[in-house]
C-alpha positions in Angstrom: 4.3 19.2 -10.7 6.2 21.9 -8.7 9.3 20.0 -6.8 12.1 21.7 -4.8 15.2 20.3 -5.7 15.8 19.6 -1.5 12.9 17.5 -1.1 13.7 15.5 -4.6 17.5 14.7 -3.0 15.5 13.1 0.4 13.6 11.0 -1.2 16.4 9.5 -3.3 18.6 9.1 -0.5 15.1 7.4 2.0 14.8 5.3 -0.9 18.4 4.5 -1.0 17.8 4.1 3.0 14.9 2.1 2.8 16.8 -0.6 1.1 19.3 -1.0 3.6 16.8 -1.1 6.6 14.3 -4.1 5.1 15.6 -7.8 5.0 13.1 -8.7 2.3 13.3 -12.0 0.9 12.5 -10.4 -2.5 16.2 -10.7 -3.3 16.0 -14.9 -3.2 17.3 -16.5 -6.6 15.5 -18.4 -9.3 12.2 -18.0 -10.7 10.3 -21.6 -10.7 6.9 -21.1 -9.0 7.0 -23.7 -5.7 4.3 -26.2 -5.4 2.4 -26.4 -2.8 3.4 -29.7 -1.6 7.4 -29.2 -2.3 10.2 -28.5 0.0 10.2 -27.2 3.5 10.7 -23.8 2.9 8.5 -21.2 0.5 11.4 -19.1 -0.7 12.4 -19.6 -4.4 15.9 -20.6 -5.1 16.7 -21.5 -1.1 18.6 -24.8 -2.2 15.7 -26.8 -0.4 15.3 -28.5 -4.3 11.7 -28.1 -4.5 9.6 -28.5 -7.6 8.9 -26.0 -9.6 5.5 -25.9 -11.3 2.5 -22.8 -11.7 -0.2 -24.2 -9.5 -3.5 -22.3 -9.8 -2.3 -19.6 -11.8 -5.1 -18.2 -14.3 -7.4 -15.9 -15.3 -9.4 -12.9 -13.5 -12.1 -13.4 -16.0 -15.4 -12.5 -14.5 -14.2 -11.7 -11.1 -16.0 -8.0 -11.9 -13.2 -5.9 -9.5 -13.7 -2.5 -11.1 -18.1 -3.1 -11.6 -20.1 0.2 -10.7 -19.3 0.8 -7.2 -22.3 0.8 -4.5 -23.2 4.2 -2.8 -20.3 5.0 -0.5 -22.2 7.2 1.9 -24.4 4.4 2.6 -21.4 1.6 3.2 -21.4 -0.2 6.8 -18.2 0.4 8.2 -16.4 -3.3 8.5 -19.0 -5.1 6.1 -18.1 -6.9 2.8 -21.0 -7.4 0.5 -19.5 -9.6 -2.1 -21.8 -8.9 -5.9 -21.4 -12.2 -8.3 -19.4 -12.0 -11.2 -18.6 -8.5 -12.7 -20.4 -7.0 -9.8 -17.9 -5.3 -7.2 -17.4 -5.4 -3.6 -19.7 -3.1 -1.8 -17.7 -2.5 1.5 -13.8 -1.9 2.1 -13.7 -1.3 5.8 -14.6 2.4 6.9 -15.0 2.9 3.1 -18.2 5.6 3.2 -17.7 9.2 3.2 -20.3 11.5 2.0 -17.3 14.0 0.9 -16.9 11.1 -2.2 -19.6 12.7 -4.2 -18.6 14.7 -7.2 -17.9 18.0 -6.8 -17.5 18.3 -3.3 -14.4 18.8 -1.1 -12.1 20.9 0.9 -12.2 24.8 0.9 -9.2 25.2 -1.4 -5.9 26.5 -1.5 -2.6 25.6 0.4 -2.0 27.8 2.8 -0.9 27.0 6.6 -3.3 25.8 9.5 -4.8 22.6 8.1 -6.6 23.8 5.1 -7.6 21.1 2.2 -4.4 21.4 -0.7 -7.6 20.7 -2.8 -10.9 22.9 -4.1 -12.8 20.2 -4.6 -12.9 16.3 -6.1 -13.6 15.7 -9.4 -16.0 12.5 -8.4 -14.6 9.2 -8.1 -14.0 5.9 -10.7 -13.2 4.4 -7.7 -14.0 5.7 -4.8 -12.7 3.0 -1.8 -16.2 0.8 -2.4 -14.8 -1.9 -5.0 -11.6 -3.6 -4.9 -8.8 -1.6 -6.7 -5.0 -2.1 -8.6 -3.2 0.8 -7.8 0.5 1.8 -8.0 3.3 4.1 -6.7 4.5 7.4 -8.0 7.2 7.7 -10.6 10.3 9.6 -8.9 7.5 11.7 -7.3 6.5 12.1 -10.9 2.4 10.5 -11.0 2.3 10.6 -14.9 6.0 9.2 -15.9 6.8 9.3 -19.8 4.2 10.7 -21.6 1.4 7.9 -19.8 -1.3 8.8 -17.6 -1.3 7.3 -14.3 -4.8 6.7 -13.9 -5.3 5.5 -17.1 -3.9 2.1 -15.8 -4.4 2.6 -12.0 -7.3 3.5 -9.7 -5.3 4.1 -6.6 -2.1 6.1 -6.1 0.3 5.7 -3.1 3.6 8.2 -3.3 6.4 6.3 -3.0 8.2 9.0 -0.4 6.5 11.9 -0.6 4.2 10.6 2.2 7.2 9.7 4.6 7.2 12.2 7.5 10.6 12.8 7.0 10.2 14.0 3.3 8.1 16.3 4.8 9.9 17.7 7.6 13.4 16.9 7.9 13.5 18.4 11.2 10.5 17.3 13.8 10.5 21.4 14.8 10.7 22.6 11.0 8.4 23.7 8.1 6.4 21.4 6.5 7.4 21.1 3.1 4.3 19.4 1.3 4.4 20.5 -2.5 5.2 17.0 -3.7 2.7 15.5 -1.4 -0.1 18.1 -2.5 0.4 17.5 -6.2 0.0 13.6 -5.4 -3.3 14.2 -3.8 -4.2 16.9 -6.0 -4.1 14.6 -8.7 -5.7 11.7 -7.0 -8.5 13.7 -6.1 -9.0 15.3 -9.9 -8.4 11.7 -11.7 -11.2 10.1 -8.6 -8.9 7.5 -7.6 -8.2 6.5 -4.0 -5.4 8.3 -2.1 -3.2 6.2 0.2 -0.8 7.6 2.8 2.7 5.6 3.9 3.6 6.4 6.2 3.3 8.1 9.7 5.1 6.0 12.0 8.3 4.6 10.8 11.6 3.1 12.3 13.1 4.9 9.1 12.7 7.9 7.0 12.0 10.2 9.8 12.6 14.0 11.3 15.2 14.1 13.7 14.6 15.3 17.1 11.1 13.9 17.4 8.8 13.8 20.8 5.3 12.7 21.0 3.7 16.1 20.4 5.9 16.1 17.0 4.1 12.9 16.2 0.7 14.5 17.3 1.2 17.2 15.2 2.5 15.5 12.5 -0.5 13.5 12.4 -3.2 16.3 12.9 -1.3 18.5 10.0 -1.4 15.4 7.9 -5.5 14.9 8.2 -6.4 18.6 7.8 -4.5 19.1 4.8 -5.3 15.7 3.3 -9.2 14.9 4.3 -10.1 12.2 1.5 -7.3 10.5 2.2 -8.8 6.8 2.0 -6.2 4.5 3.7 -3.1 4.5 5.6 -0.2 2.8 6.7 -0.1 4.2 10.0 2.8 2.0 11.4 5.4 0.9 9.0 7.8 -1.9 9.6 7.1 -2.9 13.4 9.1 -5.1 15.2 11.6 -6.3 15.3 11.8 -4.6 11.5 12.1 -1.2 12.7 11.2 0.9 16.3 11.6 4.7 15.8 13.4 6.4 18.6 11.0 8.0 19.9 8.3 4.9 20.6 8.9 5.0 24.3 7.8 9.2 24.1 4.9 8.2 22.1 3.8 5.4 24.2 3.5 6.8 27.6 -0.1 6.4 29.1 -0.7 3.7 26.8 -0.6 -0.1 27.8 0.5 -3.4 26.4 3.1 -4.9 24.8 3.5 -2.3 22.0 2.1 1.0 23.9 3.6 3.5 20.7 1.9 1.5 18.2 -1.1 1.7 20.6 -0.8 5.4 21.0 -0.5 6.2 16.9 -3.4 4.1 15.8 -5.7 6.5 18.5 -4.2 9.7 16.8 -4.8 8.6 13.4 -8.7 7.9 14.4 -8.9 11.1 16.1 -7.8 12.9 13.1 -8.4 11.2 10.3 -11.8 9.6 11.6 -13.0 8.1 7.9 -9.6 6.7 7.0 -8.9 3.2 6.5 -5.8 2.3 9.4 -3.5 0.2 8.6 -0.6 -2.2 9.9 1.5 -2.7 7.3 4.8 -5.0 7.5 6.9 -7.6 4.8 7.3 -11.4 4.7 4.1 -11.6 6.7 2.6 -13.8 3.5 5.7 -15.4 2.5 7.4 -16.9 6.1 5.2 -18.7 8.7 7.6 -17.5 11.4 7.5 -13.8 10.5 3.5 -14.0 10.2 3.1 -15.5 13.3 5.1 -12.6 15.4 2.8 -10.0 12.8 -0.1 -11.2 14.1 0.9 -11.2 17.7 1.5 -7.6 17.2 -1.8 -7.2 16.0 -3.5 -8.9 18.6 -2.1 -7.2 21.0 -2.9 -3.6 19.8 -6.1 -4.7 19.5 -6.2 -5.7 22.8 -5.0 -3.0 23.9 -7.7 -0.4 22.5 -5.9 0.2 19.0 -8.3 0.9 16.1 -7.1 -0.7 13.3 -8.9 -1.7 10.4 -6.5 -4.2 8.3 -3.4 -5.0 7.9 -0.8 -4.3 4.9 1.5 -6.8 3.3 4.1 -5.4 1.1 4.6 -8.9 -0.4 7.9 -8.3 -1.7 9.2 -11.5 -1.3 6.7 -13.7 -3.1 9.0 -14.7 -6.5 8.7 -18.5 -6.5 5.5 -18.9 -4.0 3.1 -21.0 -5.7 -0.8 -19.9 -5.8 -1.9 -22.4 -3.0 1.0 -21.6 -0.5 -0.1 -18.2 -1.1 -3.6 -18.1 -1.1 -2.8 -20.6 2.2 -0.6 -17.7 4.2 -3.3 -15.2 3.2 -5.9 -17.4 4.8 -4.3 -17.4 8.2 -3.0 -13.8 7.9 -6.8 -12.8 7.8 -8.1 -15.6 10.3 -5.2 -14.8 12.5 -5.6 -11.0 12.5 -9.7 -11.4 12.2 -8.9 -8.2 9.8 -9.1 -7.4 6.1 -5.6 -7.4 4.2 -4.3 -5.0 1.4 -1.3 -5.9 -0.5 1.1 -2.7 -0.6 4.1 -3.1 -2.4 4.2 -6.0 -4.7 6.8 -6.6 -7.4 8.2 -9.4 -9.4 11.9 -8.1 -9.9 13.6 -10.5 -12.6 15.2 -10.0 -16.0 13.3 -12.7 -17.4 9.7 -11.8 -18.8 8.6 -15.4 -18.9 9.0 -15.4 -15.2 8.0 -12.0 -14.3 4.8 -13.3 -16.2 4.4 -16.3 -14.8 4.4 -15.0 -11.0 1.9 -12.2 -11.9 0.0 -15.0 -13.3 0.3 -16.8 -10.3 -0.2 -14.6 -7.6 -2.5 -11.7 -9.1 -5.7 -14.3 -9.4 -4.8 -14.9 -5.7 -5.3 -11.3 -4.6 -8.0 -11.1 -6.4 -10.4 -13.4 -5.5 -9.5 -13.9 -1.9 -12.7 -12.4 -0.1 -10.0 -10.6 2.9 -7.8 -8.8 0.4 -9.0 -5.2 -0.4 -7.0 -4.4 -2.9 -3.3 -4.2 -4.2 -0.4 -1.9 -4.9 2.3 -2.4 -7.2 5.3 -1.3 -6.1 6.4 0.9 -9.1 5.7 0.2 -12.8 8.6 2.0 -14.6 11.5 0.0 -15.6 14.6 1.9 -14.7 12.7 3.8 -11.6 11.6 0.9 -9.3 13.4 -0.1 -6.0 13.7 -3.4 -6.6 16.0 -3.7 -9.8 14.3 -5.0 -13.0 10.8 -5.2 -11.4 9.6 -2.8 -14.0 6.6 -3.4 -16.3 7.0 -0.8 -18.7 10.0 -0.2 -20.5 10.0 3.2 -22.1 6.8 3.1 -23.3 6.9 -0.6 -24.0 4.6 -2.9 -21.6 6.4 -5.9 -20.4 4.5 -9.3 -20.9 3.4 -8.7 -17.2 2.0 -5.6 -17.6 0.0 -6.7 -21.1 -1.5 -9.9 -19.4 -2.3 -7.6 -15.7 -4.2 -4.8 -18.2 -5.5 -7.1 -20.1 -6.8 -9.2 -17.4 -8.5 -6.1 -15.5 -10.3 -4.5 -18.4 -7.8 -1.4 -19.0 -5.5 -0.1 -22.2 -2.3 -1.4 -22.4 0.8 1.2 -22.7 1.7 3.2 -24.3 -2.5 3.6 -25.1 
């Protein structure tokens, strides 16, 4: 994969940003799984005293997540035919495209003025109609170590690369997209889904930005990258992050969040097939923080946004039993009236009995709640991750997480 050693420097220092800016509770002590009943809080190790215990964790036996996908150019935008077990889900939002076939694509090359960094798709394995388990890029690296990406994962978000301001450091500079075109490249040739984070960010953007920047930003982004499948087109709203330049970008529009308004009507303009996104943390761990997400949502809505689902990074969720979980998914999707995606989940602990023990709590969760459309890990390689010791993968070496996850969703187990 081609890298410049500029754009390999800005991602490591936006990642080294990125942890300043959140207030994740990911960071909370202790590693007992909360009951559902226990304590008056849902963060693990709070001092609230609550008892520990693994409700509902389990098996994903039978619950068919990567079955032969339905035909994608036939797919009703917004519906959710559910198959029985080891069947898949027919519908993820404006999953459909007829460009999903194999064989078929952009025109090729990389040159300027919105042409596809890709000469084709290889077909998919997974092409947006069944619920997926994807996972961030390595460092910008998609096949770390000697192991193949998409032998364990059938989507692929980059961890920076997609940030606008790895891409343009300056909102009136070149676009520097190698890293990002070998990440799509390589979606597109292994036929797993493509997800973009992020265009609108309170962080890890150019400087000197105005609303036509965004625009443009946005239209390059499309052209260059048509199969993208989903994307995070707000990061972080609220009182999380505002980039300074929402009150440029939100002129003409109306409601409480006119910006947010404005760059959910770009994205559908340019990227018309494209699952949009909403994507924010602790909005499945704390009632408080969900209730001012879904406010937000509301209100874009209301306001003539088109978004499809929301994201939750999830983060935070070491210690949060299966039923306060599946229970703070429930009202995330009733709330919203939208599909959810996970985007960024982790376990970070030393401890593989407890790393284990949350996958085994939580992962059944995702994946049989009817709203959620699939999950991202948030990195995979011990040593490279954001969140210290989230790893599952050490060397070569799986992590009992990673063996029970692969095991549980019908794929090889490292270093396989």
């Amino acid at each position: 994969m081609a890298t410049d050693n500029g754009a390999v420097c800005l991602a490591l220092v936006l990642l080294a940003c990125s942890g300043a800016a959140r207030e994740h509770g990911a960071a909370a002590a202790g590693g007992a799984l909360i009951d559902a009943g226990g304590g008056s809080g849902s963060r693990a190790g709070a001092g609230e005293d609550e008892p520990a215990g693994r409700s509902a964790g389990g098996s994903l036996a039978g619950l068919g997540g990567r079955g032969a996908g339905g035909d994608a150019t036939n797919t009703v935008a917004g519906a959710s035919a559910r198959a029985g077990d080891g069947g898949s889900e027919a519908s993820a939002g404006r999953a459909g495209d007829a460009n999903e076939s194999a064989g078929s694509g952009g025109s090729g090359g990389d040159g300027a003025g919105g042409s596809s960094a890709v000469a084709g798709s290889a077909g998919s394995r997974n092409d947006g109609s069944q619920k997926f388990c994807g996972n961030i890029d390595t460092r910008n690296a998609v096949d770390p170590q000697g192991l193949k990406f998409s032998t364990y994962w059938d989507q692929l978000t980059p961890e920076n690369a997609g940030k606008w301001g790895s891409v343009q450091a300056n909102a009136n500079g070149e676009f520097r997209w190698a890293i990002l075109d070998a990440s799509y490249q390589y979606a597109q040739a292994n036929g797993i889904i493509f997800k973009e984070s992020s265009f609108v960010w309170g962080a890890g953007q150019p400087s000197g930005v105005t609303a036509a920047h965004v625009e443009n930003w946005i239209r390059a982004f499309c052209e260059r990258y048509p199969n993208t499948k989903l994307i995070d087109v707000v990061q972080e709203p609220p009182p999380h992050t505002t980039p300074s330049y929402a009150q440029s970008l939100g002129a003409g529009e109306t409601g409480s969040f006119p910006w947010i308004v404005k760059a959910f009507k770009l994205a559908r303009q340019y990227c018309p097939h494209a699952v949009l996104i909403l994507n924010d943390y602790s909005n499945i761990e704390y009632a408080s923080e969900q209730e001012h997400f879904i406010q937000i949502v509301n209100s874009i809505k209301e306001a003539g946004a088109p978004i499809d689902a929301v994201g939750a990074e999830a983060h935070g969720l070491k210690g949060v039993s299966a039923a306060v979980l599946k229970a703070n998914i429930d009202s995330l999707a009733s709330g919203t009236g939208l599909p959810v995606y996970i985007t960024e989940y982790d376990i970070p602990d030393p401890s593989d009995a407890v790393q284990l023990a949350n996958f085994q709590a939580h992962f059944p969760v995702f994946w049989q709640h009817s709203a959620v459309r699939g999950v991202t890990l948030f990195g995979w390689i011990a040593g490279y991750t954001w969140l210290t010791n989230s790893g599952l993968v050490q060397g070569t070496s799986p992590r009992p997480a990673m063996n029970w996850l692969m095991t549980e969703l019908g794929r090889p187990v490292p270093p396989n």
